[in-house]
Every structure is written in structure tokens, then in C-alpha cells.
C-alpha positions in Angstrom: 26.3 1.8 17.7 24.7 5.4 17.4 21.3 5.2 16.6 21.0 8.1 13.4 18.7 10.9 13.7 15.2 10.6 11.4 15.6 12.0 8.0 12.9 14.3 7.2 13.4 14.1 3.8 12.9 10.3 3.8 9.5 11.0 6.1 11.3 9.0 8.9 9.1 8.8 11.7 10.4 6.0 14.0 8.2 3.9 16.5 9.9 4.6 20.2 6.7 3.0 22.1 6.6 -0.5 21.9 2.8 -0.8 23.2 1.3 -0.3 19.5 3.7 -3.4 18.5 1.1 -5.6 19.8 -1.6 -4.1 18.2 0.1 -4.6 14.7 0.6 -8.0 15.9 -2.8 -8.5 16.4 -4.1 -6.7 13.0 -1.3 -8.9 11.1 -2.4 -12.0 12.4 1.0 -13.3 12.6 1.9 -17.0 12.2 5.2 -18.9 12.7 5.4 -19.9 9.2 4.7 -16.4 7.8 7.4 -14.4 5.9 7.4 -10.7 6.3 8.4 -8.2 4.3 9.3 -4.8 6.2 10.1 -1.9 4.3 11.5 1.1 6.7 12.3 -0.5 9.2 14.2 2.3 10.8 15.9 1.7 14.5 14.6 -2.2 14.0 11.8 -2.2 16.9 9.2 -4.0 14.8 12.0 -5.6 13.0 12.7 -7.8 15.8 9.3 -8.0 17.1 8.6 -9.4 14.0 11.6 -12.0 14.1 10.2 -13.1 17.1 7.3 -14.7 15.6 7.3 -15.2 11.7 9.6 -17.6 9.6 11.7 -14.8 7.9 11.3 -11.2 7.7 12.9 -9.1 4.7 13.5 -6.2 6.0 14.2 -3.0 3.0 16.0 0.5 4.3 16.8 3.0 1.8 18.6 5.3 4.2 22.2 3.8 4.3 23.0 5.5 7.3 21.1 3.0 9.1 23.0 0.5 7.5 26.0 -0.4 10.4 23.3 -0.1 13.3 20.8 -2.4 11.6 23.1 -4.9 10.8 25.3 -4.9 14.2 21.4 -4.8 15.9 20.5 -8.1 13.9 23.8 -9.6 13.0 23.1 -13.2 15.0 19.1 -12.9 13.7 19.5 -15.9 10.9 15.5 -15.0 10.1 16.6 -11.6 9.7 17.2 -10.4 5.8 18.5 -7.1 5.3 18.0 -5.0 2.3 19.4 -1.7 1.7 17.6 -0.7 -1.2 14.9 1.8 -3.2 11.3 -0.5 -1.7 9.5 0.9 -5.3 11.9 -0.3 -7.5 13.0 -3.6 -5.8 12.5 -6.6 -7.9 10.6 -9.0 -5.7 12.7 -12.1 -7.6 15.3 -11.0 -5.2 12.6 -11.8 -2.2 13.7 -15.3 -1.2 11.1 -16.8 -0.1 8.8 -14.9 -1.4 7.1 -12.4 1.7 3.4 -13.6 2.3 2.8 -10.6 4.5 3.7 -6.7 4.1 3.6 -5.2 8.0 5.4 -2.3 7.9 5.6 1.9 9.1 5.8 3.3 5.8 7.6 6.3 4.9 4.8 8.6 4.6 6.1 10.3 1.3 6.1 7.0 -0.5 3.2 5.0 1.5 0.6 5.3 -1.2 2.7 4.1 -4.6 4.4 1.3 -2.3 1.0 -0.3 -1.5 -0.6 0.0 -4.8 2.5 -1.3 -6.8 2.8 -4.4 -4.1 -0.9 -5.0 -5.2 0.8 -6.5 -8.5 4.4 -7.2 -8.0 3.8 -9.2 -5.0 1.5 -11.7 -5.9 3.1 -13.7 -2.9 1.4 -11.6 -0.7 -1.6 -12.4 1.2 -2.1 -9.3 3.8 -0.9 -6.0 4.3 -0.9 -4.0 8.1 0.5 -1.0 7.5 0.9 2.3 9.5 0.3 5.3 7.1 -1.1 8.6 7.2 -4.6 8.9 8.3 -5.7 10.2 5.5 -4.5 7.6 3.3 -6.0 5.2 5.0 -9.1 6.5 5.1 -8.6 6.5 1.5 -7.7 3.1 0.9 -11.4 2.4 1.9 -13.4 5.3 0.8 -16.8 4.8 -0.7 -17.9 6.4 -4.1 -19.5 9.4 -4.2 -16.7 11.3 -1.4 -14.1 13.7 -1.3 -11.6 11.0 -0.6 -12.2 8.4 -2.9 -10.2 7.9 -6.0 -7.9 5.5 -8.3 -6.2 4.6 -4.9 -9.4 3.6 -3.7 -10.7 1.3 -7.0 -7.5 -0.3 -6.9 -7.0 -1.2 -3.2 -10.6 -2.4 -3.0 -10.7 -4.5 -5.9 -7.4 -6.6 -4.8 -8.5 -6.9 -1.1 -10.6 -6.3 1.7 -10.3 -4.1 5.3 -10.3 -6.6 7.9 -8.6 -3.9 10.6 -8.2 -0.5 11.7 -6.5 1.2 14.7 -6.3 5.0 15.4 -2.8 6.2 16.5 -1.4 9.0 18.5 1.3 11.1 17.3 3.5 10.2 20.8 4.1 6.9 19.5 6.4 8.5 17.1 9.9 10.1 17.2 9.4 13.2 15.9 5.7 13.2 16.2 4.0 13.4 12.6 2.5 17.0 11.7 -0.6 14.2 10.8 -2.6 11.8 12.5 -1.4 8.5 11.6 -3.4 4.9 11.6 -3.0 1.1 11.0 -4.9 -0.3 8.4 -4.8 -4.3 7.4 -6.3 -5.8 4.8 -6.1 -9.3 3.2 -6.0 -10.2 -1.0 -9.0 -11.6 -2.4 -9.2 -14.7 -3.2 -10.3 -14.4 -6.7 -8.7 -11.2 -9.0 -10.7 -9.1 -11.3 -10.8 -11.2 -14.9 -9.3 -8.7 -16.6 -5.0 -8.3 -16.9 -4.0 -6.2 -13.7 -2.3 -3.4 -15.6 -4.7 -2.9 -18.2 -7.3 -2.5 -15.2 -4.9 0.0 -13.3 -4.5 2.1 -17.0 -8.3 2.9 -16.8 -8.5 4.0 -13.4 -5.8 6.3 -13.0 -7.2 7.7 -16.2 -10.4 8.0 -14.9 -9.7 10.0 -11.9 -6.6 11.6 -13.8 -9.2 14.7 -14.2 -12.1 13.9 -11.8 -13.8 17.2 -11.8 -14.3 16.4 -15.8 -16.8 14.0 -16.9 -15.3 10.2 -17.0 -15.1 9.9 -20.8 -13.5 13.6 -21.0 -10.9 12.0 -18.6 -10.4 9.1 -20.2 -9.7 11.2 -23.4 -7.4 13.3 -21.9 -5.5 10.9 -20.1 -4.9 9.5 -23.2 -6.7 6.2 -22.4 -9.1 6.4 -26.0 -11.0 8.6 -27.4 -14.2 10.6 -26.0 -16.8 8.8 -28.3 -15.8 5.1 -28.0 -15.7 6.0 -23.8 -19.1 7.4 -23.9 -20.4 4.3 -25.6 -18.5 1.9 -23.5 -20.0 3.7 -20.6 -23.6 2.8 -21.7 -22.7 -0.2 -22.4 -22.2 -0.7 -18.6 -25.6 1.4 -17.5 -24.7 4.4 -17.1 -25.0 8.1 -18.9 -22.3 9.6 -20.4 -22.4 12.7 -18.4 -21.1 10.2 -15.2 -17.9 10.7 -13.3 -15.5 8.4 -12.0 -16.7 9.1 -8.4 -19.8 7.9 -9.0 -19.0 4.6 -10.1 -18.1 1.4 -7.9 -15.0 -0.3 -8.0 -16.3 -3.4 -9.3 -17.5 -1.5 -12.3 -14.3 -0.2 -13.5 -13.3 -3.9 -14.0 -17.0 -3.8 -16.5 -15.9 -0.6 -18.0 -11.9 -1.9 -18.6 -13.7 -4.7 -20.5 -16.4 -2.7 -22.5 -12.8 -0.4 -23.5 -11.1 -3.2 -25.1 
């Protein structure tokens, strides 16, 4: 069976050197009795690298043209779940049982909104090693008060913390990447902010929906409430109304999400 070509459109980038499967292995921490969820898994390599050593692995494709080599590759893998669907919009009720680990090489157009919606609709899962962008993340991770830090970052750091990170070359990659690319892992916390998790999301993407304006201006124009009743529930958690959504920790947009209410 004819392996297809990557689809730029889909940012395909397929892994063609096995040498950097071990290193995800490592940063996953992979168990026998872990279930992994894969989404992109392209020509299979970390597929089956994967099925090697977990319980199950779900494995989600979007590009249907992969479809008849994926499922000749893996038709005698019982462990081996294929999905051909849309990995944003997948209901995770259809996840059975439930993935407890996300190890995957994302499609870089859609890394970013598939790790902060699995923050939520995948409860089930306990740590994410991902390959993305390097950019992104660097992101995931970035401290207030830099160019790089943002809703992405509040979010991310509020559900878990980095416990790896691994550099990686473009020639691990067929066709290399324009970008420099990187593994990142990073394990849920064990408690969750006390406020409801999309409530909490609401106010941060408002927050840094116009970061070069003042936070309450943002949270105004956003639509999120009203400039006055933001500038009051911002001293309400210390600081002056003239603050930005850079400035402030993560662990204080959970403070200003409840002052909001």
C-alpha cells in the first residue's frame, strides 16, 4: 500500500526518523496500562511504537487518504483504534476507554486549539507530550511580562505543569518544517482552579483579546462586562486599573474570574 504524499494544507509533517520515538517515550512516561490518544498519526510510526507499549491507543486522521494504508498497516493491531475524523470536534464519549494520555505530532495549523480544548473535554487525561512548533511551545510556558505569553499561556499553566522539553531538528521530518519544532510534556494538576472551566477560559481570552489595551478596556471590548465593574474587580484583587493582562499571573485570573461574577 502506497504511502500518500504530506498535505500541506493539513500541515502534515511526518516523522521518517525513528530515533526521536524514544525520546517521546521517555517524556510520555509510558505504562502498559496507559491508553493513548494520537491524533495525526500520519504514515503510523509512533502509532505502532505506541501499541507496543500502552493498553490501547486511539489513533484520529482527518486526512482520508491515509485511510486504506493505516488500516492495512494496523489491521491485526487489536490495541489499535482508528479514527478518521475532525480531532476538534470529536466527541470524546466516542473515546472508549477513555485516553489517559495525549502523545501525539500535531498538525501544526491546529496544534494550539487541540491542546487547549483537550484541557476540558478530556478530563480523562492525565499528560500530554506533544511535538508542536517551537514557538508554541515556548508559549505553553511563558512567564508574564513577555512577548510570548498570553491566554494560551494562563490556560495551559493553570490545568498543568511542564515536566519535559526536547529541542528537535527539522531532518526528523518529511518535508522538513519552515520552523523549528520541539516536544513539550506536561502532566494535569491534581487539583483544578475552583471556578467552572469555561467561565475561567471566557475571561482570559477576553483579557488578551486586545492586549496592547489596558485589561478592563479588553474585557469591555471583548464583550466580557463592562469597563467600570472590570476596573473595580481588578482592585479587588490588588491591582490598579491601568494593568494589563501580561502583567498578571495565571493564578490570578482564576481571583479575577471570581471578583467578575
Amino acid at each position: 500500500m502506497t504511502l500518500p504524499s504530506p498535505s500541506k494544507e493539513l500541515g502534515q509533517h511526518f516523522l521518517v526518523d525513528d530515533n526521536i520515538l524514544g525520546v517521546i517515550g521517555r517524556l510520555a512516561g509510558l505504562r502498559p496500562d496507559d491508553i493513548a490518544l494520537e491524533i495525526g498519526p500520519g504514515p503510523g510510526g509512533l502509532t505502532a511504537y505506541l501499541a507496543d507499549r500502552v493498553a490501547r491507543v486511539h489513533a484520529v486522521e482527518l486526512d482520508r487518504r491515509l485511510q486504506p494504508y493505516l488500516e492495512d498497516r494496523f489491521e491485526e493491531r487489536a490495541n489499535v483504534e482508528l479514527r478518521f475524523a475532525d480531532a476538534v470536534t470529536l466527541d470524546p464519549a466516542e473515546l472508549d476507554p477513555p485516553p489517559t494520555k495525549l502523545v501525539s505530532n500535531l498538525p501544526y495549523n491546529v496544534a494550539t486549539p487541540i491542546v487547549v480544548e483537550s484541557l476540558d473535554r478530556f478530563p480523562s487525561i492525565e499528560l500530554w507530550c506533544v511535538m508542536v512548533q517551537r514557538e508554541v511551545a515556548d508559549r505553553f510556558f511563558a512567564q508574564p511580562r513577555t512577548k510570548a505569553y498570553g491566554a494560551v499561556s494562563v490556560l495551559v499553566q493553570l490545568a498543568a505543569e511542564r515536566t519535559g522539553f526536547h529541542r528537535v531538528s527539522r531532518t526528523v521530518f518529511r518535508p522538513p518544517p519552515n520552523v523549528d519544532s520541539a516536544l513539550v510534556a506536561f502532566r494535569r494538576r491534581p487539583s483544578p482552579p475552583p471556578i467552572a472551566w469555561p467561565e475561567l477560559k471566557r475571561v482570559v481570552e477576553a483579557a488578551f483579546a486586545h492586549r496592547r489595551k489596558r485589561l478592563p478596556n479588553s474585557l469591555e471590548l471583548a464583550g466580557r462586562t463592562d469597563r467600570k465593574r472590570a476596573e473595580e474587580a481588578l482592585e479587588s484583587i490588588g491591582w490598579s486599573t491601568d494593568a494589563r493582562a501580561e502583567e498578571l499571573e495565571p493564578e490570578e485570573f482564576v481571583r479575577l474570574a471570581a471578583a467578575l461574577r
